[in-house]
C-alpha positions in Angstrom: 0.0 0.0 0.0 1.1 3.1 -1.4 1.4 6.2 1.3 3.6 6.6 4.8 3.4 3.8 7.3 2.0 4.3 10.4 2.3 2.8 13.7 0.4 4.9 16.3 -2.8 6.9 16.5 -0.3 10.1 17.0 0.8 10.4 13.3 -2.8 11.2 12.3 -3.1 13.9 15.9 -5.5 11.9 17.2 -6.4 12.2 20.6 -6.7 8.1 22.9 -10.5 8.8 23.2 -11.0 9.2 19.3 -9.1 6.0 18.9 -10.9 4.1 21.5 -14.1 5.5 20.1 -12.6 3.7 16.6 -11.8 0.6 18.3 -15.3 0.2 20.0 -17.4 1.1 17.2 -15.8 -1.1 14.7 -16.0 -4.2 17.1 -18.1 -7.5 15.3 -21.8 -7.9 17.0 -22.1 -4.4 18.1 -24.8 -2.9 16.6 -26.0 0.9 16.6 -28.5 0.3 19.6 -26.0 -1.9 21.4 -23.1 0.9 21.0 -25.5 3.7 22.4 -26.7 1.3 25.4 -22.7 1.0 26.4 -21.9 4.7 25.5 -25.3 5.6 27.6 -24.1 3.5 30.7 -20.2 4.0 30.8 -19.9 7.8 29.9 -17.2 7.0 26.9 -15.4 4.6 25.1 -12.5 4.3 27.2 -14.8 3.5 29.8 -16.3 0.4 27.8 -13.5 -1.0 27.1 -12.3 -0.8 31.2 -15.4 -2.2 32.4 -15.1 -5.5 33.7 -17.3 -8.9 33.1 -19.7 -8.2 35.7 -20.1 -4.4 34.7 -20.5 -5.4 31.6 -23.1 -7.6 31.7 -25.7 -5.3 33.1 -26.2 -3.4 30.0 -29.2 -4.8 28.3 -28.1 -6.9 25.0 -24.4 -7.4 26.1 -24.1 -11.2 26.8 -21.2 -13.5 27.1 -19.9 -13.6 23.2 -20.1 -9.5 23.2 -18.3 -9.4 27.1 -15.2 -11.3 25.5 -15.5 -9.6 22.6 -15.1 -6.3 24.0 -12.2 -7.6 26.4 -10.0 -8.6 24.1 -11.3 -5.6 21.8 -7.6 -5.2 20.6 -7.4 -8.5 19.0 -10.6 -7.8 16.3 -9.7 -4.3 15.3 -6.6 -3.3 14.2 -6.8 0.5 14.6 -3.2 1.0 13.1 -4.1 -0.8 9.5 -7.4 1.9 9.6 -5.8 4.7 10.2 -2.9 4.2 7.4 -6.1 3.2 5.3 -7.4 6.5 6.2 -4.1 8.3 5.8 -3.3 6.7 2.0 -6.9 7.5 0.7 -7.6 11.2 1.9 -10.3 10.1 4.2 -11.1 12.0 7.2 -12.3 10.2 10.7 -15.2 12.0 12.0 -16.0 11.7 15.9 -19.4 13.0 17.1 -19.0 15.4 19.3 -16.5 17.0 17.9 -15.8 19.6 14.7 -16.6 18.1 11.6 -19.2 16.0 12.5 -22.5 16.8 11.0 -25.0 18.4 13.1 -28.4 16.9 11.9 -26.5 13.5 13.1 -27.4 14.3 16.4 -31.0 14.0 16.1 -30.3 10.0 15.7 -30.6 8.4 19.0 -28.3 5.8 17.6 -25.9 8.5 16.0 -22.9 6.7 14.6 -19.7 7.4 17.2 -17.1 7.8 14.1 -17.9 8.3 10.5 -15.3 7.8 7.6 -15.3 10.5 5.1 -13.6 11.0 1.5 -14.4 14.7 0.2 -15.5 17.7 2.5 -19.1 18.1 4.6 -19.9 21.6 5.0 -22.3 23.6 6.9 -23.8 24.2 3.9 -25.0 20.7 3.4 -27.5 21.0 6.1 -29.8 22.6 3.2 -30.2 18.9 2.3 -33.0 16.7 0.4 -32.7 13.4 0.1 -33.6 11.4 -3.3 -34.0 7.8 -3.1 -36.1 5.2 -4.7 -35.6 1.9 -6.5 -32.5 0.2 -7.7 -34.8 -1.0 -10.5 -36.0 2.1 -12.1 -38.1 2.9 -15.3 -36.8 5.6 -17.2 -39.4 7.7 -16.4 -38.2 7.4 -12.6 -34.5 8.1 -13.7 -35.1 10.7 -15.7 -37.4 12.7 -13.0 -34.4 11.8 -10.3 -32.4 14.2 -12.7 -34.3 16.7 -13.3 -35.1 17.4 -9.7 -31.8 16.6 -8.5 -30.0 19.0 -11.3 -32.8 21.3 -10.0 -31.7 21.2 -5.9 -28.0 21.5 -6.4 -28.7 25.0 -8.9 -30.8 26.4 -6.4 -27.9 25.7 -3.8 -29.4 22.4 -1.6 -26.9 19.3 -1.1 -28.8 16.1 -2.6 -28.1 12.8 -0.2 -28.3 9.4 -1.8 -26.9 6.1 -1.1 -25.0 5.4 -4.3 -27.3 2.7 -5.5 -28.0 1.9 -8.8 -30.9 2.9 -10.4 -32.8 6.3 -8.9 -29.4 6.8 -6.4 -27.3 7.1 -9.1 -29.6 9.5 -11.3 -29.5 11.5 -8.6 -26.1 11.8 -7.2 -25.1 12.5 -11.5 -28.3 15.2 -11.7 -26.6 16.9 -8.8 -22.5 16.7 -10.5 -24.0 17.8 -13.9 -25.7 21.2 -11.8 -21.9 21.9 -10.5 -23.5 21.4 -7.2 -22.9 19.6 -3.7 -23.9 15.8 -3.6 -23.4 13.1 -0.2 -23.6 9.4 -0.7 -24.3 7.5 1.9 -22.9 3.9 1.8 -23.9 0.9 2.9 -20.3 -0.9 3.5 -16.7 0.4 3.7 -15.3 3.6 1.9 -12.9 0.8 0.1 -16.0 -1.5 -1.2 -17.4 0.1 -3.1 -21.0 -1.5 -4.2 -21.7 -1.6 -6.7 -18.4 -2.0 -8.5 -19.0 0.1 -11.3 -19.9 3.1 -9.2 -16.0 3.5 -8.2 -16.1 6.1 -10.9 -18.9 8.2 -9.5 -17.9 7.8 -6.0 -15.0 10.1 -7.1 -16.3 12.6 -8.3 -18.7 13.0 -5.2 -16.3 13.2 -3.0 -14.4 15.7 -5.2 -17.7 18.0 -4.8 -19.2 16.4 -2.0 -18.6 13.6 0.3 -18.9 9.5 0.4 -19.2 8.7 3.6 -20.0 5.9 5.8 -20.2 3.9 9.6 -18.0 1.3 8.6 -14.6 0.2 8.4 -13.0 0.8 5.0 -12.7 -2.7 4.5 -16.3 -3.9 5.5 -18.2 -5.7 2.7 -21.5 -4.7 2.5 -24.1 -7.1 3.5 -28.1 -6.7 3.9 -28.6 -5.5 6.9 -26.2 -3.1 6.3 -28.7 -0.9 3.7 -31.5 -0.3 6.0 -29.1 0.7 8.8 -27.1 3.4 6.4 -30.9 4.9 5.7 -31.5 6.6 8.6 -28.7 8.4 8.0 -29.6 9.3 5.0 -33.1 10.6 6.7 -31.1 12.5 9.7 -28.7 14.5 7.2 -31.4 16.0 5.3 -34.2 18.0 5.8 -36.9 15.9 3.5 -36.7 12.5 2.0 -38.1 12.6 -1.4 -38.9 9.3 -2.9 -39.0 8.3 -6.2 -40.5 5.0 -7.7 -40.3 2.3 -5.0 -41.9 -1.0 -5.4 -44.5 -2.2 -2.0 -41.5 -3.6 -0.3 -38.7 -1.1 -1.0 -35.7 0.0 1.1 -36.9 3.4 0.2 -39.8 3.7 2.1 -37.6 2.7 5.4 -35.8 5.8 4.7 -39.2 7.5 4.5 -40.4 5.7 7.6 -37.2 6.9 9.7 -37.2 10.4 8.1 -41.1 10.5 9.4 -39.9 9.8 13.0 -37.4 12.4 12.8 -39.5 14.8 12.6 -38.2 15.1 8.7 -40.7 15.9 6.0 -41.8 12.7 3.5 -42.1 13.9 -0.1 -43.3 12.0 -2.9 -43.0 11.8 -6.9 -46.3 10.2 -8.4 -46.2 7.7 -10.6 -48.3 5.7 -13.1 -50.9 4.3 -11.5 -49.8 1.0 -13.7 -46.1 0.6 -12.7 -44.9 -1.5 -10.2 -42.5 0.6 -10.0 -44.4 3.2 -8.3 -46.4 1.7 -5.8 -44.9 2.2 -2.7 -44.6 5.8 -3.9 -48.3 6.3 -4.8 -49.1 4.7 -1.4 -46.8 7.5 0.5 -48.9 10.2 -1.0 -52.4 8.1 -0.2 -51.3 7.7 3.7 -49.7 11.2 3.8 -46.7 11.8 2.5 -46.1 15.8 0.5 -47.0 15.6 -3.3 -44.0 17.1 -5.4 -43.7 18.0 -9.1 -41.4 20.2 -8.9 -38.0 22.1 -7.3 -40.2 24.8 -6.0 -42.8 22.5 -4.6 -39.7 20.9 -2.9 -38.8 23.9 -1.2 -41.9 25.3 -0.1 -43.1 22.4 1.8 -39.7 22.7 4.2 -40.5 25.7 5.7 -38.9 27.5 8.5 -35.3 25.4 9.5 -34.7 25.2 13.0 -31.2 26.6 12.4 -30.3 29.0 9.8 -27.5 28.3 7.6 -24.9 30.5 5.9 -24.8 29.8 2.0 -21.7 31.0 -0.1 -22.7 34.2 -1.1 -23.1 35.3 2.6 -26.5 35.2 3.2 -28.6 33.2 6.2 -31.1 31.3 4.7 -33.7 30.5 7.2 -36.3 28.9 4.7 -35.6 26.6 2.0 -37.8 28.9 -0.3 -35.7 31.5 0.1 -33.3 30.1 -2.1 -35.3 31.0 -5.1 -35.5 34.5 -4.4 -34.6 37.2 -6.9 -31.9 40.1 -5.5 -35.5 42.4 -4.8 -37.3 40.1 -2.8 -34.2 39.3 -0.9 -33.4 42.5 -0.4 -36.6 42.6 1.0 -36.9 40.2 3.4 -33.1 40.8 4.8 -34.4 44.2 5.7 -37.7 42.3 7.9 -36.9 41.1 11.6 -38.1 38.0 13.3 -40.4 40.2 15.3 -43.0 43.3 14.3 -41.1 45.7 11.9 -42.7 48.5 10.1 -42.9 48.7 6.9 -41.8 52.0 6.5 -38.6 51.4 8.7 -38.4 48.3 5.3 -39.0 50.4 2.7 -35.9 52.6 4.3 -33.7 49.9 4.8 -34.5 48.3 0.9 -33.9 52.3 -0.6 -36.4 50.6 -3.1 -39.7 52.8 -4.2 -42.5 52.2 -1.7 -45.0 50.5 -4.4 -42.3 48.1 -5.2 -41.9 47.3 -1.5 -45.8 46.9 -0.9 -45.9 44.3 -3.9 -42.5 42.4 -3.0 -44.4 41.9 0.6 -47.3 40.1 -1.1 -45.4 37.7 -3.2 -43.0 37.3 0.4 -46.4 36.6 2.1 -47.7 34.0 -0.4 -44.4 32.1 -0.2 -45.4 31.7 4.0 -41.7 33.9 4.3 -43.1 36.8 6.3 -46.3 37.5 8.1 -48.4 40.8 8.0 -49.4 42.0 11.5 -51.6 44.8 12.8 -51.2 47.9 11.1 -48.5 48.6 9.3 -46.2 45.6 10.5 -44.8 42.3 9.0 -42.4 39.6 10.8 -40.1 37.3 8.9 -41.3 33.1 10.0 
């Protein structure tokens, strides 16, 4: 292997916890909920792996096999071949907790302790949407994955996906072809790539984006690996949209667990004939936010619960605000979160009053400001 060798966790600067926290996490038979049950009880990693048998085994799903396996923790995970992994493949180790990791992750109960990352996350990327759907996709499906992809990353949103083929992959290239910011979300190791023949487009995400994952870089991905990578593809964004998924489709987990999150659940309808689509046309039927369009996208997020600061310098506390021309954002920059005269906006803009009053109305009707008694408005 190509690249410096290294021996110790101190010729990547990483501090004992984050390599304890690598050690833990990447142990056989612990699963998300197991991890958080030991991290919950003991405080830290280094904790965990101190505990004795007895201490041990009064954490709920910990039994004998697991005890031994977490005592002689050094002997399944050789931190040392990671790390030089990590160090000859430009691929950062992200703790939670700590800079770098990505905030929306900490809504999971079951937040992964260490991420592997190839590319850059920015704060940016928590204007997200996911786009997933099925690996089997018409061409109708693939083509709308596309469109509204390429139609996210120009209006400056980060597109997650899990690198699948089918409506992943339309995605993830709708997003590149825009110039814009794409995540993939894997379900195995940054250095198994699945499938095979998407090697070439996980490099050019992480050269605009990032592929990231939970696992080791050397993990093969298995089933039960797909459905646990989807909830973070729910927690990183702030609506999964789906797009053609069969009745029993990995997609509409990701819908499920975006739901409970408190995320929105779009959906694309589809022919009321394919097969492809039912699981989609049953979202919208039991609930789930009927989308057409990028700007029907955007105006069901509404108000974020943090703003974010895009590249050009401006917070963006709505989604819809994103397709604002420079009037109408001139506009609302010059509102406040609480009552604001309208003549103290019209000052601020320098813009003649008329075109004020009618920049307001079109503000209202996107659900960006409210009117108040009088002569006052608030920004949402």
């Amino acid at each position: 292997m190509d690249g410096p060798d290294i021996t110790s966790a101190e010729h990547r600067g990483l501090d004992d916890e984050t390599v304890s926290t690598l050690r833990l996490s990447m142990l056989p038979g612990i699963g998300p909920r197991t991890l958080t049950a030991l991290l919950d009880t003991f405080g830290s990693p280094r904790r965990v792996l101190a505990a004795d048998n007895s201490q041990l085994a009064a954490v709920p799903g910990v039994g004998p096999k697991l005890i031994h396996t977490i005592r002689t923790a050094a002997d399944y995970v050789d931190t040392d071949s990671i790390l030089q992994w990590c160090q000859s493949h430009d691929c950062d180790l992200l703790r939670k907790g700590r800079g770098g990791y990505p905030r929306p992750l900490e809504d999971l109960s079951d937040a992964p302790p260490i991420l592997f990352a190839r590319g850059t996350l920015t704060r940016t990327d928590e204007l997200a949407v996911a786009i997933v759907g099925t690996r089997h996709a018409t061409a109708y499906g693939t083509r709308q994955a596309d469109r509204i992809a390429y139609g996210l990353a120009k209006a400056g949103v980060t597109v997650v996906s899990g690198l699948a083929r089918g409506i992943d992959a339309a995605a993830h290239e709708g997003a590149l072809s825009a110039g814009g910011r794409t995540i993939a979300v894997l379900g195995g190791g940054l250095g198994q790539i699945y499938p095979p023949e998407h090697v070439g487009l996980a490099d050019a995400i992480a050269a605009d984006g990032a592929v990231i994952s939970e696992y080791a870089p050397y993990a093969k991905p298995r089933g039960g690996m797909f459905p646990q990578r989807n909830r973070i593809i729910a927690a990183l964004a702030l609506a999964t949209l789906v797009i053609e998924a069969p009745d029993r489709s990995g997609s509409l987990i990701t819908a499920r667990q975006a739901g409970e999150l408190g995320r929105d659940v779009l959906a694309l309808p589809g022919p009321v004939t394919s097969r492809a689509s039912r699981g989609t046309n049953q979202l919208i039927r039991d609930g789930a936010t009927l989308v057409q369009t990028v700007d029907d996208i955007l105006e069901s997020l509404g108000p974020m619960a943090r703003s974010v600061s895009t590249d050009d310098g401006h917070e963006v506390r709505n989604p819809a605000e994103l397709k604002l021309n420079d009037v109408e954002r001139t506009v609302l920059e010059s509102i406040d979160a609480s009552s604001t005269l309208i003549d103290q906006v019209i000052a601020r803009c320098g813009l003649p009053a008329h075109q004020v009053m009618a920049t307001i109305s079109v503000l209202e009707i996107r659900h960006l400001i409210r009117r108040q008694s009088g002569h006052y408005v608030c920004r949402i």
